[in-house]
The first five atom37 places (N, CA, C, CB, O) and aatype in JSON, in Angstrom:
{
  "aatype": [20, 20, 20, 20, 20, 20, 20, 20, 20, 20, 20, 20, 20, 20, 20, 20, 20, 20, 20, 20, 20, 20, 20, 20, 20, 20, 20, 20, 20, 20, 20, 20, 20, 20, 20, 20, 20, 20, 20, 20, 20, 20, 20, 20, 20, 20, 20, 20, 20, 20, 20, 20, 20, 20, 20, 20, 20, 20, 20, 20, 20, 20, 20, 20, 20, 20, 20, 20, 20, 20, 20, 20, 20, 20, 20, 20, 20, 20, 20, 20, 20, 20, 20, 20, 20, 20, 20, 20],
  "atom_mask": [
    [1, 1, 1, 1, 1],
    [1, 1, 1, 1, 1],
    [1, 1, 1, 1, 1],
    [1, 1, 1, 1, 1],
    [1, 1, 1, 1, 1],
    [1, 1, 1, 1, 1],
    [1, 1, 1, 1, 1],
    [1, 1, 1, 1, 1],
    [1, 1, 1, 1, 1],
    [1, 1, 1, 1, 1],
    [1, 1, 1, 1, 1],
    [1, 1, 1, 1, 1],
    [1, 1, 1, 1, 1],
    [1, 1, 1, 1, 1],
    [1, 1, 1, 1, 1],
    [1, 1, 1, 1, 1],
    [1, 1, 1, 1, 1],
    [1, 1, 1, 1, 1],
    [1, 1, 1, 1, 1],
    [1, 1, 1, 1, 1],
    [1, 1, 1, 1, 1],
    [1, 1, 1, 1, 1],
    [1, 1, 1, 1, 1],
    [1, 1, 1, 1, 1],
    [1, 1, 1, 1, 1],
    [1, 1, 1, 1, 1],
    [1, 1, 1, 1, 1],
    [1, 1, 1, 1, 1],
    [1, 1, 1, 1, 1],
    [1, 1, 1, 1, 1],
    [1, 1, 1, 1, 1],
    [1, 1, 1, 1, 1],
    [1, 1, 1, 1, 1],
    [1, 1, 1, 1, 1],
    [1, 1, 1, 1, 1],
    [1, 1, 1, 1, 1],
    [1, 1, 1, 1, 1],
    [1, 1, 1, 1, 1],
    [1, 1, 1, 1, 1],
    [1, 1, 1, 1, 1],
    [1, 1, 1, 1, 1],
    [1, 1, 1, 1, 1],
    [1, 1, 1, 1, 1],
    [1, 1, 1, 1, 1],
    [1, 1, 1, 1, 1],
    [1, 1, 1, 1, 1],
    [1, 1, 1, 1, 1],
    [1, 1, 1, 1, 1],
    [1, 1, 1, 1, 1],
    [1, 1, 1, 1, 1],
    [1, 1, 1, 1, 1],
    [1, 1, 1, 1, 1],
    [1, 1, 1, 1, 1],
    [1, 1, 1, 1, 1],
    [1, 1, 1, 1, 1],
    [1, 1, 1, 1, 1],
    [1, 1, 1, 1, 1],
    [1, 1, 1, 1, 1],
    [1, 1, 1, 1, 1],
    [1, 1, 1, 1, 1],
    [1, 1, 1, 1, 1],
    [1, 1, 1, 1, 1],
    [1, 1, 1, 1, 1],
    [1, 1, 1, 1, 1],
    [1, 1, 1, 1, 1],
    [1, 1, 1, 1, 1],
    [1, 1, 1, 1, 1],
    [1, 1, 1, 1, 1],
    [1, 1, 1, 1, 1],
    [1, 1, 1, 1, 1],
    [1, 1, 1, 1, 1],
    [1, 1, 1, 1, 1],
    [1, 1, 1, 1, 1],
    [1, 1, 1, 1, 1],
    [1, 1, 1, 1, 1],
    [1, 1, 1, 1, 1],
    [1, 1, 1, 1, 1],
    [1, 1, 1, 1, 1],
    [1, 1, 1, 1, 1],
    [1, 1, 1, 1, 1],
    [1, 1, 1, 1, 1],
    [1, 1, 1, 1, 1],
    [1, 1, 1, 1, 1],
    [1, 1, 1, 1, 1],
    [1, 1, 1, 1, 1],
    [1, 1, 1, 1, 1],
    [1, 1, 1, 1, 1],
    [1, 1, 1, 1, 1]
  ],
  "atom_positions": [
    [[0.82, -1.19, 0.0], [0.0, 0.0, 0.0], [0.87, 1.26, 0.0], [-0.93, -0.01, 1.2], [0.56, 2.18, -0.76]],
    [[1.82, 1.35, 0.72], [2.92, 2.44, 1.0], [3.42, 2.48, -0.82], [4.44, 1.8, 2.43], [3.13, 3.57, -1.31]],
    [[3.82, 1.88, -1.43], [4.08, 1.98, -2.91], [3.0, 2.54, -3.41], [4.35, 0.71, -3.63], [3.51, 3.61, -3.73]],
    [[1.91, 2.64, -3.71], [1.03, 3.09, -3.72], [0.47, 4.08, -3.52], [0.78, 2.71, -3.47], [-0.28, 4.44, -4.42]],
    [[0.55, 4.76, -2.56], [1.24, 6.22, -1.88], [2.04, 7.25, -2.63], [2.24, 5.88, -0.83], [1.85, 8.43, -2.95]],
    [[3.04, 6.34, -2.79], [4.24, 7.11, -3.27], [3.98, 7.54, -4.65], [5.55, 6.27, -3.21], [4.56, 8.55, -5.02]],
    [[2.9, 6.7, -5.8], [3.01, 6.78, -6.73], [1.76, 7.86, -6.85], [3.18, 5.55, -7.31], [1.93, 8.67, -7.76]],
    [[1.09, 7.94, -6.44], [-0.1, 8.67, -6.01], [0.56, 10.21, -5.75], [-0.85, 7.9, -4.54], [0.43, 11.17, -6.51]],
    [[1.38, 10.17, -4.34], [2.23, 11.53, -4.42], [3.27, 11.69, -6.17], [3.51, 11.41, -2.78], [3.28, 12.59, -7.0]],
    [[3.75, 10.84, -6.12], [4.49, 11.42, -7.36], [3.79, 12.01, -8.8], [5.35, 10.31, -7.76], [4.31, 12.77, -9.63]],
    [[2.99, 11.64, -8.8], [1.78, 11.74, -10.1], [1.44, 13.66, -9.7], [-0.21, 10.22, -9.73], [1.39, 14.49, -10.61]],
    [[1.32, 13.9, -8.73], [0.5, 15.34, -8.26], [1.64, 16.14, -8.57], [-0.09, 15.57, -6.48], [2.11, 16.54, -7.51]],
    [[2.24, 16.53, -9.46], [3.27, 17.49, -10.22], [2.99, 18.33, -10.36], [3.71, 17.38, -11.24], [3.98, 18.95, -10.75]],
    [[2.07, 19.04, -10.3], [2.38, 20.61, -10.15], [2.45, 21.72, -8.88], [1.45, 21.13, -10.9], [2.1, 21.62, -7.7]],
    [[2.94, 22.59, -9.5], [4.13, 23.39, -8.1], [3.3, 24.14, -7.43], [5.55, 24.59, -8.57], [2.37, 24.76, -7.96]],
    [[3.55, 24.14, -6.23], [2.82, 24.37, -4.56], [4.21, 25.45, -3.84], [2.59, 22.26, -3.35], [5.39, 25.15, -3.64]],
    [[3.7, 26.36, -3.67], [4.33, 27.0, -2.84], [4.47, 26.43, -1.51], [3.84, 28.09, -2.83], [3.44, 26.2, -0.89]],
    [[5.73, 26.14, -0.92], [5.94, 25.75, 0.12], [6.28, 26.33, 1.45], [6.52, 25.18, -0.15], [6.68, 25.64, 2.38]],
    [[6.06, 27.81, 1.51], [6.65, 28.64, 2.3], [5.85, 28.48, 3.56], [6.74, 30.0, 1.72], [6.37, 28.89, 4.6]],
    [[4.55, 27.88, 3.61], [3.78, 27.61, 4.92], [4.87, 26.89, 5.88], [2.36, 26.58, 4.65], [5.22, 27.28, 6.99]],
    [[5.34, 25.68, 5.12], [6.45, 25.08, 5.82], [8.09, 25.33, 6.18], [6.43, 24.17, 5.3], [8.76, 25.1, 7.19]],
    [[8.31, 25.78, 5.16], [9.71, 26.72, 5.02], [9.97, 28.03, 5.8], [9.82, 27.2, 3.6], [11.04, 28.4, 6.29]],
    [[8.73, 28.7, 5.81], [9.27, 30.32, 6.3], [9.5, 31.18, 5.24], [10.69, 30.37, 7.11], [9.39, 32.37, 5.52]],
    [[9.93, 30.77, 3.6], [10.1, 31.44, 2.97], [9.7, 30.74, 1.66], [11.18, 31.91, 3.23], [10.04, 29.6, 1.37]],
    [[8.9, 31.57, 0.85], [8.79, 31.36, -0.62], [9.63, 29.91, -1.42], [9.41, 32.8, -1.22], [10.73, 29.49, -1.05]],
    [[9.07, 29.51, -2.2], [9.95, 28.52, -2.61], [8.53, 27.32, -3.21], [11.16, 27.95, -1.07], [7.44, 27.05, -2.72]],
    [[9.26, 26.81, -4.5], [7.87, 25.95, -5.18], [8.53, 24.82, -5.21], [7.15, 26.35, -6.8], [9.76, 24.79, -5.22]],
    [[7.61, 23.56, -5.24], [8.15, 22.22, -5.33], [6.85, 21.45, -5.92], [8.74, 21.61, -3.81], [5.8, 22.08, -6.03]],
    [[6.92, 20.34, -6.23], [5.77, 19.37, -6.76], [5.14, 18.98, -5.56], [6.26, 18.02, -7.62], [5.66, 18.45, -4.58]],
    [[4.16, 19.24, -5.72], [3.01, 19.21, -4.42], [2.81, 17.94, -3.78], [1.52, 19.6, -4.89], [2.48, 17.91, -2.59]],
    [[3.04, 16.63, -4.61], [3.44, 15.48, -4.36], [4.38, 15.09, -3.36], [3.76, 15.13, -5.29], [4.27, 14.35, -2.38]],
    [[5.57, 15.93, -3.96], [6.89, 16.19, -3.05], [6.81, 16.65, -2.0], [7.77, 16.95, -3.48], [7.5, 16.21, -1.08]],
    [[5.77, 17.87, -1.78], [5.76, 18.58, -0.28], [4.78, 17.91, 0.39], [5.41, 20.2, -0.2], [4.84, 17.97, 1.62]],
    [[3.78, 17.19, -0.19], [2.9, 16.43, 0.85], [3.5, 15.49, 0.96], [1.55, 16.09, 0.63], [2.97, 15.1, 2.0]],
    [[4.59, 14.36, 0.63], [5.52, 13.49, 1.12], [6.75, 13.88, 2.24], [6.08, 13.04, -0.06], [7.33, 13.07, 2.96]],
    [[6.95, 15.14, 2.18], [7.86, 16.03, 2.85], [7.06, 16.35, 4.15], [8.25, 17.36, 1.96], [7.64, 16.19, 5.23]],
    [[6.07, 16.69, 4.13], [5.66, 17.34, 5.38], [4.97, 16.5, 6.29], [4.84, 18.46, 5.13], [4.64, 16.74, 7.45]],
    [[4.75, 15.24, 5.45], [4.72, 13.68, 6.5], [5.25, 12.95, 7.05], [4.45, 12.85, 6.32], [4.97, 12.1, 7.89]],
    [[6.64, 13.5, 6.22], [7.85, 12.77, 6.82], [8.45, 13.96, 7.86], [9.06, 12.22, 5.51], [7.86, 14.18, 8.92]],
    [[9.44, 14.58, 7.54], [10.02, 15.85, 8.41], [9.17, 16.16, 9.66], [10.05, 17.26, 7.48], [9.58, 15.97, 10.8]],
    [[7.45, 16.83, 9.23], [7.3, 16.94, 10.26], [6.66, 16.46, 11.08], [7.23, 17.57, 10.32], [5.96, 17.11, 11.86]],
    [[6.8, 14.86, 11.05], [6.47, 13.77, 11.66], [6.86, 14.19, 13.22], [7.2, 12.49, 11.0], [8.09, 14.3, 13.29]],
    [[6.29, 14.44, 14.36], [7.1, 13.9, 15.45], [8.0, 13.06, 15.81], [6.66, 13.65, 16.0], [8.87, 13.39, 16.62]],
    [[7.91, 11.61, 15.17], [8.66, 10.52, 15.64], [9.81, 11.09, 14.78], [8.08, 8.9, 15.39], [10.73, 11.02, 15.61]],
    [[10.33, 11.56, 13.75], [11.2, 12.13, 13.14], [12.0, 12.71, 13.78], [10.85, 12.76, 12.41], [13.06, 12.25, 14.21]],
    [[11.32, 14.43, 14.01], [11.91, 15.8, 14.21], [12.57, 15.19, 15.65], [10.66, 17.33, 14.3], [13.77, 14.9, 15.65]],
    [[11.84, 15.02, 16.74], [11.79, 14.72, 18.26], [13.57, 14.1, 18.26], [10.25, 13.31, 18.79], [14.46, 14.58, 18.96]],
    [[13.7, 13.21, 17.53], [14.74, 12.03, 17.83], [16.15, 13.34, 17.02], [14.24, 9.9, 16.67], [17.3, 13.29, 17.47]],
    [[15.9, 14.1, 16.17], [16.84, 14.28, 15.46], [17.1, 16.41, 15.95], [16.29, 13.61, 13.65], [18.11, 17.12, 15.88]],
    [[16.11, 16.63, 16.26], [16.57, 17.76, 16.87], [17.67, 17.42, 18.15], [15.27, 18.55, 17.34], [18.86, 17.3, 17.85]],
    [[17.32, 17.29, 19.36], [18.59, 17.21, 19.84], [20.1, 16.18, 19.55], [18.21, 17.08, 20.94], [20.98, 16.17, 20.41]],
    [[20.22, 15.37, 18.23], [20.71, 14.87, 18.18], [21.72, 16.15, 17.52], [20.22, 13.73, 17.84], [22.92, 16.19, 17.75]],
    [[21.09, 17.06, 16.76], [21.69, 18.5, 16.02], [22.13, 18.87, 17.11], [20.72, 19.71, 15.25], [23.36, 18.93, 17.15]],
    [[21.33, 19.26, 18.45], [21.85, 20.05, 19.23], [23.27, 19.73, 19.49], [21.1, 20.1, 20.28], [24.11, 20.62, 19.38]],
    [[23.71, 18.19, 19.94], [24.26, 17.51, 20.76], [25.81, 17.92, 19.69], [23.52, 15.82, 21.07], [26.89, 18.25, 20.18]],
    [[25.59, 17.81, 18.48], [26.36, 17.74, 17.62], [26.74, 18.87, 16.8], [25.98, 16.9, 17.05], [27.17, 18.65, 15.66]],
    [[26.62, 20.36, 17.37], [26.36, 21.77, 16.83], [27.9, 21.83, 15.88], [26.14, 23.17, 18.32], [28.99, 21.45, 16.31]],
    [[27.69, 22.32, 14.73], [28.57, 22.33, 14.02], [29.19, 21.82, 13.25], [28.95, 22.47, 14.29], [30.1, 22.15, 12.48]],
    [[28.39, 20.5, 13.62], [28.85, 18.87, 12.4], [28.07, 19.21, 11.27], [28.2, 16.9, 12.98], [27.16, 20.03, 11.36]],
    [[28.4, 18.57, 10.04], [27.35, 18.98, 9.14], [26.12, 17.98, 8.74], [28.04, 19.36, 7.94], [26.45, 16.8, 8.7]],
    [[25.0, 18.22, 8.5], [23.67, 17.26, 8.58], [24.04, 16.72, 7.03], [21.82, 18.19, 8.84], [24.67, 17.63, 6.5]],
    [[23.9, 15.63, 6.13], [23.58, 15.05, 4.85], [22.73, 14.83, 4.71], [23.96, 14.22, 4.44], [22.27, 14.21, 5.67]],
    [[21.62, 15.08, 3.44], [19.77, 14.64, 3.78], [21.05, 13.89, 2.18], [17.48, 16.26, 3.7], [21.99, 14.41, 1.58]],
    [[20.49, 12.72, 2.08], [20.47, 11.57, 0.66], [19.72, 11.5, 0.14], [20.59, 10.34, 0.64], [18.74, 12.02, 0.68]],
    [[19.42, 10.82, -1.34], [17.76, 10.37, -1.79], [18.52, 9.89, -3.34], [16.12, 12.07, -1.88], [19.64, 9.84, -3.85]],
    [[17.25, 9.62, -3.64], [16.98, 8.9, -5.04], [15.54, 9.03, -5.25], [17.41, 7.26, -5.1], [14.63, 8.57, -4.55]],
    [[15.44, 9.88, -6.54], [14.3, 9.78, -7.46], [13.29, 10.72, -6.14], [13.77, 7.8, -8.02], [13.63, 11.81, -5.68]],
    [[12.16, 10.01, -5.78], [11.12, 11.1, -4.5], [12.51, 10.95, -3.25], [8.88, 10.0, -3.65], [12.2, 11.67, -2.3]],
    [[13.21, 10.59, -3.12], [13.83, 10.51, -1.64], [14.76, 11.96, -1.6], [14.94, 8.9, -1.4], [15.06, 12.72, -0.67]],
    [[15.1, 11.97, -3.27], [16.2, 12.69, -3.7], [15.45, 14.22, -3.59], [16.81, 12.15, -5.3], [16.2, 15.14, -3.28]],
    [[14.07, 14.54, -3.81], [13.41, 15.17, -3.76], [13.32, 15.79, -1.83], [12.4, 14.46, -4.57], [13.6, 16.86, -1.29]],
    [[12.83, 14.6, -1.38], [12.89, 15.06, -0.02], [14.13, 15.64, 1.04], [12.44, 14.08, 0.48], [14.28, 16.42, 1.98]],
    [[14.83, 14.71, 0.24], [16.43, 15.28, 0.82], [16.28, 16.76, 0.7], [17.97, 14.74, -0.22], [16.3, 17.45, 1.72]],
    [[16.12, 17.31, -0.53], [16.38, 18.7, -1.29], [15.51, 19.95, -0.09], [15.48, 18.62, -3.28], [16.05, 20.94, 0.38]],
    [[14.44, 19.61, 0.1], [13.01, 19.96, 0.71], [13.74, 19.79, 2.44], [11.4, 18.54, 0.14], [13.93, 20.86, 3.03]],
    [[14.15, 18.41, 3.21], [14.67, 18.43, 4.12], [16.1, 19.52, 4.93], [14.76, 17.33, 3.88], [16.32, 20.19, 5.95]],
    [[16.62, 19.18, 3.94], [17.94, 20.16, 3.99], [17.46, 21.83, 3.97], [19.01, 19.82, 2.47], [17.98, 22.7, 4.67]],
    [[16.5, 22.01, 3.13], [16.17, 23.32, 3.28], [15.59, 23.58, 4.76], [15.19, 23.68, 2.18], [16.05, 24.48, 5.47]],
    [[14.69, 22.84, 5.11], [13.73, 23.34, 6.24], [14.79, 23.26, 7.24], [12.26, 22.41, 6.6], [14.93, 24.22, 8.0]],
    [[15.68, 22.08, 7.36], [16.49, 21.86, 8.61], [17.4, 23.3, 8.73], [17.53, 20.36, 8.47], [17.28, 24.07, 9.68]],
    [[18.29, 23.51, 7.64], [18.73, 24.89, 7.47], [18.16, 26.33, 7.56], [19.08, 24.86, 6.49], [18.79, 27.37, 7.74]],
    [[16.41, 26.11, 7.35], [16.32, 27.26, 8.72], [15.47, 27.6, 9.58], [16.42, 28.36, 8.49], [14.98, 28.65, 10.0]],
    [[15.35, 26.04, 9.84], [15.29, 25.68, 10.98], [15.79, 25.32, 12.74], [15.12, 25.28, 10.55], [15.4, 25.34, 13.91]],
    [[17.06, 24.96, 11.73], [17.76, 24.78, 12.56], [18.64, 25.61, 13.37], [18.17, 24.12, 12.16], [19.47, 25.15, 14.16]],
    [[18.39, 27.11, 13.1], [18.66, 27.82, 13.87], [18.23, 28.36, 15.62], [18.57, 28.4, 13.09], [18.76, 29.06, 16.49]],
    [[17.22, 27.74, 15.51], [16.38, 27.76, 16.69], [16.57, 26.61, 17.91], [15.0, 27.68, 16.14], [15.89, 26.54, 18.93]],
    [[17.81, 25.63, 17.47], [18.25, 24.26, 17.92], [18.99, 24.95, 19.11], [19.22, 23.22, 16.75], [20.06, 25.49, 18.85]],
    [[18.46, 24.97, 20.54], [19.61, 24.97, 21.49], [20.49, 24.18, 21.56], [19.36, 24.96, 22.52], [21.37, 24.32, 22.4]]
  ]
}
């Protein structure tokens, strides 16, 4: 079913302003940001990986992907970056 999902998000291609989530302006495939904003701002996610930033201030974060992952990486890295300013 989760495959299924994915193909469902990937199909919804056209561009969605994402700045509700971001803080700032910025378009992506709407597919992409509703896969993004289920994942990232999942609790079980953010919870485990914010203070793991904290713990580690100054290391640098890698988001990875392939194909939608590669997408979320792109989308992740942004929000964490400025976001992550607010990381005690």
């Amino acid at each position: 079913m989760e495959d299924l999902n994915n193909w469902y998000n990937n199909l919804q291609a056209y561009l969605t302003d994402f700045s509700e989530y971001m803080g700032y302006h910025g378009y992506a495939c709407k597919g992409f940001v509703k896969a993004f904003t289920n994942f990232m701002l999942n609790p079980d996610i953010w919870n485990p990986l914010r203070p793991a930033m904290a713990n580690n201030a100054g290391l640098p974060v890698y988001f990875v992907g392939h194909s939608l992952g590669g997408a979320m990486a792109e989308l992740c890295a942004i929000w964490v970056k400025q976001y992550a300013k607010s990381i005690d």
